[in-house]
C-alpha positions, 0 to 999 in steps of 0.5 A: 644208333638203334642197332648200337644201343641194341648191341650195348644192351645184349652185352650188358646182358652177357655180362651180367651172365657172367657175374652170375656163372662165375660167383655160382661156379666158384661159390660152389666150388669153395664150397666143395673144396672145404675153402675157410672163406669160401666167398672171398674167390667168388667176391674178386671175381665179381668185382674184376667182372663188374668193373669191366667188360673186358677181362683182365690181362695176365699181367693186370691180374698179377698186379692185382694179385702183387698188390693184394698179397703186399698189402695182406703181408703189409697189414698182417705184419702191422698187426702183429707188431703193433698187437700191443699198442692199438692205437698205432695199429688203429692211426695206420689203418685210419690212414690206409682207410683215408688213402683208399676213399680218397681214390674212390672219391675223385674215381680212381683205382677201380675195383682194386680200391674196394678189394684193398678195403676188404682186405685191410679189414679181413686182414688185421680182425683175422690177425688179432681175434684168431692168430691160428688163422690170421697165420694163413691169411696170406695164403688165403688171400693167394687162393681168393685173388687167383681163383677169382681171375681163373672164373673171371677168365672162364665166364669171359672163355664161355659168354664172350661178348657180341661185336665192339668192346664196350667204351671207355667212360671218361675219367670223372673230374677231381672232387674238391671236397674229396679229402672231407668225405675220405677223412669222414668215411676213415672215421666211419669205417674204423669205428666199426673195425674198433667196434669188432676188435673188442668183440668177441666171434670172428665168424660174425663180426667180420661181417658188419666193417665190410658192409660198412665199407661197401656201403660207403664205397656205393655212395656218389658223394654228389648225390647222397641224400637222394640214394640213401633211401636206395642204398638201405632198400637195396642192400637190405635185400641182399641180406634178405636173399641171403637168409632166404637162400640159407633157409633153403640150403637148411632145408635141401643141403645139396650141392645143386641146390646151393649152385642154383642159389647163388646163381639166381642171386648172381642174376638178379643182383649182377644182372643189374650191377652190369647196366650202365645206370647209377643204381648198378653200384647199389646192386654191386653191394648188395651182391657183395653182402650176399656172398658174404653174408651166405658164406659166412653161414656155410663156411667151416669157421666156428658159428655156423647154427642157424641161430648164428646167421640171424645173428648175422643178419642184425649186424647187417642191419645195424651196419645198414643203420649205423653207417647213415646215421654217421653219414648223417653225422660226419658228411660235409652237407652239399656246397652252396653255390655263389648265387645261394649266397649272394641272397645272404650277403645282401640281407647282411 
């Protein structure tokens, strides 16, 4: 058991060496290659390496590439159709949002599940606020899903794993109050797509619904009252990172230096998103709003002075702040069991 548990140790380590080399090679590459998003490529490949320890298969990664592109076209074509008329192009989103936090609740689909949310939140702000772009955003899409299963292949080619390949965790049982807490989390997540539909800037507003989406993906509806104190702290330093490492890259803009920037975020955040505990979700998240909160700071879109980024860096804390307080607000609170009521009922 001794030498199992160190075996399931060094691979958790190798793995979250992986994270590490894949977002710092293809961040830095995108940055490079001029990329529009260049975290979206970086995102997928951490998501696909976080959510197993075996690389994917050719044609798992073609259906994960099929799967993305149909809902980006799907999407796009919604909003173009339905640019006129937001309420339906808000009712088929809300619908599309409740699908996938149902699956998230009852623990099906996976990484996919959150890389549809990005997408379906990417997608129709792109579309909508900035048409020239919105009319790549399918190609885009291409570049992030392939790019992100070549690193993921590349950082499994370099840092294999040592001995068995890790097992497989047991489905997790059906939530039966999964349906509230999608519905719930719906409502949350497309108020702030509302919030940002009617603003103005899309380099900045896209931050705040994909945070707001990771957060609420983070979360175990069993047990949300004793992590969100968590949730908050480690999400905050994410950001914290990112605005730490922007401040360097201001100051010695080289191409080494954003390299070991976001390899040593990759290690700190993927290092313990790869441990097999509950607090690797909250870490996942909190690499995720780095990436996205760092690219969005040295991409090419419009908005990219350093007074925009601590612009950015209060969405993140007004997506951090507004997502419990409607938590708060719309979650169903915990289920009393029939011993807490029996009390109750015989008082009555």
């Amino acid at each position: 058991m001794s030498a199992d548990g160190d075996l399931a140790h060094a691979n958790a380590r190798r793995k979250g060496l992986r994270i590490a080399l894949a977002v710092a090679v293809g961040f830095t590459w995108s940055v490079l290659s001029g990329a529009i998003i260049p975290f979206l490529g970086p995102l997928f490949a951490a998501q696909f390496l976080i959510s197993s320890s075996r690389p994917l298969q050719l044609k798992q990664a073609l259906g994960m590439a099929i799967l993305i592109v149909v809902a980006g076209a799907l999407l796009q074509a919604v909003a173009v159709l339905t640019g006129d008329r937001p309420a339906v192009l808000l009712l088929l989103l809300g619908l599309l949002y409740f699908v996938c936090f149902y699956l998230q609740a009852n623990g099906k689909g996976g990484g996919a599940i959150f890389l549809v949310l990005v997408v379906a939140v990417m997608v129709p702000l792109l579309t909508v606020l900035n048409r020239d772009l919105g009319d790549s955003i399918l190609s885009i899409l291409v570049q992030g899903v392939v790019s992100g299963a070549i690193l993921m292949w590349i950082a499994h080619a370099v840092i294999p794993d040592r001995g068995s390949a890790d097992v497989q965790a047991p489905a997790p049982a059906a939530n039966p109050r999964a349906a509230r807490y999608a519905a719930a989390n719906a409502i949350i997540l497309l108020i702030a797509v509302l919030a940002c539909l009617t603003r103005n800037g899309l380099a900045t507003a896209i931050v705040i619904p994909i945070t707001v989406a990771s957060l609420l993906s983070q979360l175990d509806v069993i047990a949300s009252a004793r992590a969100a104190f968590g949730l908050v702290l480690v999400n905050l330093l994410g950001g914290v990172a990112a605005s730490v490492a922007f401040a360097f890259l201001q100051v010695r803009p080289t191409t080494p230096t954003l390299f070991v920037l976001v390899l040593l975020a990759g290690l700190v955040f993927g290092g313990r998103a790869a441990l097999s505990n509950p607090a690797a979700k909250l870490y996942a998240g909190a690499l995720t709003i780095f990436l996205i909160l760092f690219g969005t700071g040295v991409s090419p879109l419009p908005g990219s002075a350093a007074e925009s980024f601590a612009t950015r860096v209060n969405y993140i804390l007004i997506a951090i702040a507004y997502t419990i307080f409607m938590m708060a607000l719309l979650w169903p609170g915990p289920r009393r069991s029939a011993e807490d009521r029996v009390p109750s009922m015989k008082r009555l």
